[in-house]
VOGU-3710 file (C-alpha; in Angstrom, 3 decimals, decimal comma):
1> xxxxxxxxxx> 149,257/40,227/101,511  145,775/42,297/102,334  148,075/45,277/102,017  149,566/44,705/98,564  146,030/44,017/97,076  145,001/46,951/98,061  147,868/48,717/96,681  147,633/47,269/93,405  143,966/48,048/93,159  144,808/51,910/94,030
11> xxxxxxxxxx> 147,166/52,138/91,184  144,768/50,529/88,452  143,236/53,222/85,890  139,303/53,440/85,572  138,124/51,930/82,464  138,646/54,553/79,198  134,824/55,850/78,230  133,634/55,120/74,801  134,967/58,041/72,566  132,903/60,780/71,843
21> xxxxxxxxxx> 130,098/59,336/74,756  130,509/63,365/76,644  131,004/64,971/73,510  128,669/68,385/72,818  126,328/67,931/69,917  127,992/69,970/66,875  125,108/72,137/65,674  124,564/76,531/65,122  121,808/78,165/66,115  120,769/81,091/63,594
31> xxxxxxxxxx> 117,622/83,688/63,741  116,245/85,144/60,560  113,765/88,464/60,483  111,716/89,192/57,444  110,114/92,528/57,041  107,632/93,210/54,617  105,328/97,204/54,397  101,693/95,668/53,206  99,762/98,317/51,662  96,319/98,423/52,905
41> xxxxxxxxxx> 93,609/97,237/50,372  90,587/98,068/52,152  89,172/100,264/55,276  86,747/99,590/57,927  84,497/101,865/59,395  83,087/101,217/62,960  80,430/104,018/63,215  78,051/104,065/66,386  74,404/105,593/66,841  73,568/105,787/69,948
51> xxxxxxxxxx> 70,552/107,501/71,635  69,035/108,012/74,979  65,816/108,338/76,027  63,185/107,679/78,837  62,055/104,330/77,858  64,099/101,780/76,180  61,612/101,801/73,426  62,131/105,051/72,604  65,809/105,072/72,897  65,704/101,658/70,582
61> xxxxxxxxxx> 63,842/103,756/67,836  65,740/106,605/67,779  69,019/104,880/67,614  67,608/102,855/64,919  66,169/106,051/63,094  69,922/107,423/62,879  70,950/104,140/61,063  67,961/104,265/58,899  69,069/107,576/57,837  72,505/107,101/57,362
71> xxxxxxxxxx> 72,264/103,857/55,532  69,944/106,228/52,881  72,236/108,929/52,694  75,832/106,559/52,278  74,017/104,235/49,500  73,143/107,406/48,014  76,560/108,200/47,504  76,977/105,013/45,635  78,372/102,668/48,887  76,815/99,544/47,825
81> xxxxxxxxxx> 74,315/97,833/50,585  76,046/94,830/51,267  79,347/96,488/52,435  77,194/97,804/55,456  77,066/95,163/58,380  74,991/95,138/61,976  77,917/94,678/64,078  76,177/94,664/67,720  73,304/96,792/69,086  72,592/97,122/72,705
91> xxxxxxxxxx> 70,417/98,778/75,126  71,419/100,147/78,535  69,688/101,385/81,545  71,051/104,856/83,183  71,041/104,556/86,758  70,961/107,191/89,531  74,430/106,991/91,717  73,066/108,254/94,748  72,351/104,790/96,940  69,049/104,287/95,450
101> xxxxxxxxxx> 69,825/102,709/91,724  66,713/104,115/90,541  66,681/103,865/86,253  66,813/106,927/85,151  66,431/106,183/81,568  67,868/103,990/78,831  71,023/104,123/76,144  70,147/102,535/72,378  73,573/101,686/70,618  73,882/100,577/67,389
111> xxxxxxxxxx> 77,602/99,519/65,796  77,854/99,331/62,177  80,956/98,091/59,916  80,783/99,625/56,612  83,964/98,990/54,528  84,828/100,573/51,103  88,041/99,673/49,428  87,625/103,279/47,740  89,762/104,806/50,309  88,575/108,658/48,369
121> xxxxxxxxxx> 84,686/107,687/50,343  85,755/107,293/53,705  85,614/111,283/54,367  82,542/110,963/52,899  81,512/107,744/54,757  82,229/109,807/57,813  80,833/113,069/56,539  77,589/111,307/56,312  77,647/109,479/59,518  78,019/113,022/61,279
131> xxxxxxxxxx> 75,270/114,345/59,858  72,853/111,068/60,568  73,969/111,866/64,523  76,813/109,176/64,779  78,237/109,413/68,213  81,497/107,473/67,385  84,308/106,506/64,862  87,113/104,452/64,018  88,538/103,876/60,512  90,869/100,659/60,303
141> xxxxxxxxxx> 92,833/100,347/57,115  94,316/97,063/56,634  94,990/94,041/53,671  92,644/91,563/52,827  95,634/89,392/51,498  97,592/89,316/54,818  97,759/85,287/54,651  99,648/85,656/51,515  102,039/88,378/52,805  102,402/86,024/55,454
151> xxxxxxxxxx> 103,600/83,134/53,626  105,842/85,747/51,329  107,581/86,649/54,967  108,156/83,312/56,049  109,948/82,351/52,789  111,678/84,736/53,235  113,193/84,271/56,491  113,396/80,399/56,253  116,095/81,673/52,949  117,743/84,032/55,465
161> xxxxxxxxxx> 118,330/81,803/58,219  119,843/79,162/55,847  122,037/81,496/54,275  123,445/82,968/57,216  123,657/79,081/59,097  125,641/77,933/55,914  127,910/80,850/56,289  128,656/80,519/59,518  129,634/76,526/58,919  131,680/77,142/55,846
171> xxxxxxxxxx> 133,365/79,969/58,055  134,509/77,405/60,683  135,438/74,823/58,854  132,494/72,745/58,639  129,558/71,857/56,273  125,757/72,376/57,112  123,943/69,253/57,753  120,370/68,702/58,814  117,833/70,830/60,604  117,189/69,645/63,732
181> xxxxxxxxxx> 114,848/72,546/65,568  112,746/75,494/63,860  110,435/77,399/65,286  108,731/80,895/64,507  107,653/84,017/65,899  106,227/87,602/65,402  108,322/90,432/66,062  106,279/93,696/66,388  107,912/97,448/66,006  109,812/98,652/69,078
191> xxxxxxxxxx> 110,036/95,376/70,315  113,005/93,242/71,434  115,779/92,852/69,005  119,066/90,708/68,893  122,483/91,871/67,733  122,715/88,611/65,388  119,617/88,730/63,428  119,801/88,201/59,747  116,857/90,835/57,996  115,241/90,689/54,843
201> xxxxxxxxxx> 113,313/93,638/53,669  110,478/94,276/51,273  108,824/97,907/50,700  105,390/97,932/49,029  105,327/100,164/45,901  104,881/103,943/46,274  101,264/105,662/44,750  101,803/107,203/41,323  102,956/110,781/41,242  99,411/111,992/40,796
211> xxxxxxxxxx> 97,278/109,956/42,573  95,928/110,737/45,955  97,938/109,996/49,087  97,257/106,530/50,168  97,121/105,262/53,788  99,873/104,279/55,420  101,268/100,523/54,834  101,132/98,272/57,909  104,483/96,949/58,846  104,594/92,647/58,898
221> xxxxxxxxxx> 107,814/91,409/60,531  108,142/87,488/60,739  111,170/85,410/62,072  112,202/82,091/62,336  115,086/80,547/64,525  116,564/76,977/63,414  119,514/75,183/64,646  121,420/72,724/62,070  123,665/69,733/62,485  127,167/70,605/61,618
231> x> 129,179/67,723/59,927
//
């Protein structure tokens, strides 16, 4: 008797699992890129005075002597007063590298930022700062509207990735339902890139024929990746 329960127990199916309970969500996964050429609005000038003497009092006032003179010359030339900011000054002692760190004397630095968005002044800017005894330079043209470029770039992937995720559902059969992940990222020139990217592109407007050649545009590349319910 043992023996034919056993059988019959053997030979009994498992129970059927509800339908659909393994089932793989039904969703696509799209990435959009936006790309966008801001034109620069404005330029920054880091200029640096620095001076060395034997005291740090001297080195102080001839570093600020330099600034005093440039500021007069550059607000001469019609850069208005409160486009020049004190960006950091410092003062170093020189030492002697031979075992005994003995001060040898001191180094006054003085950063200013002095930005124009008359982009025909920066030789001048720099002109001037040359002649006042500046001892470095860096010009940094950029846009003082980047947040709104920004927002432009999203929009404009968001539109791309729901274009190309309704595509793909209408292509296989199916119809796009709601988002369920987004998320967003930077892509930066020269960097990674995937075959399936969806790009929108949007050059800035060139300079009139006969005005002067304008900096180069910086390049603003924004994506978003979503995934969708399919129904």
């Amino acid at each position: 008797m043992a023996h034919v329960l056993l059988l019959l127990a053997a030979c009994c199916p498992p129970p059927p699992s509800a339908p659909g309970a393994d089932a793989p969500p039904r969703e696509v996964s799209v990435t959009a890129t936006s790309r966008l050429n801001v034109a620069p609005d404005e330029a920054t000038l880091s200029l640096t005075f620095s001076a060395t003497a034997a005291t740090m009092k001297r080195s102080h006032a001839d570093s600020a002597k330099a600034v005093e003179t440039f500021t007069a010359a550059v607000t001469a030339l019609g850069v208005p007063k409160e486009s020049i900011e004190l960006a950091s000054t410092t003062d170093d002692p020189n030492y002697r590298w031979d075992g005994t760190q003995k001060i040898t004397g001191y180094t006054s630095s003085t950063r200013l930022a002095v930005k124009t968005a008359d982009f025909e002044k920066v030789a001048d800017i720099v002109d001037t700062a040359v002649q006042a005894g500046v001892t470095a330079v860096d010009v940094d043209y950029h846009s003082t509207t980047m947040p709104e470029h920004k927002k432009k770039a999203r929009e404009m992937a968001i539109a791309a990735a729901k274009e190309k995720a309704a595509q793909l559902a209408e292509g296989m059969g199916a119809k796009l339902g709601q988002v369920r992940t987004v998320s967003e990222g930077t892509t930066w020139g020269g960097g990674y890139r995937t075959f399936n990217n969806v790009a929108q592109t949007e050059a800035s407007e060139a300079p009139p024929d006969d005005g002067p050649i304008a900096p180069g545009t910086t390049p603003l590349e924004l994506s978003v990746s979503a995934t969708f319910a399919l129904e």
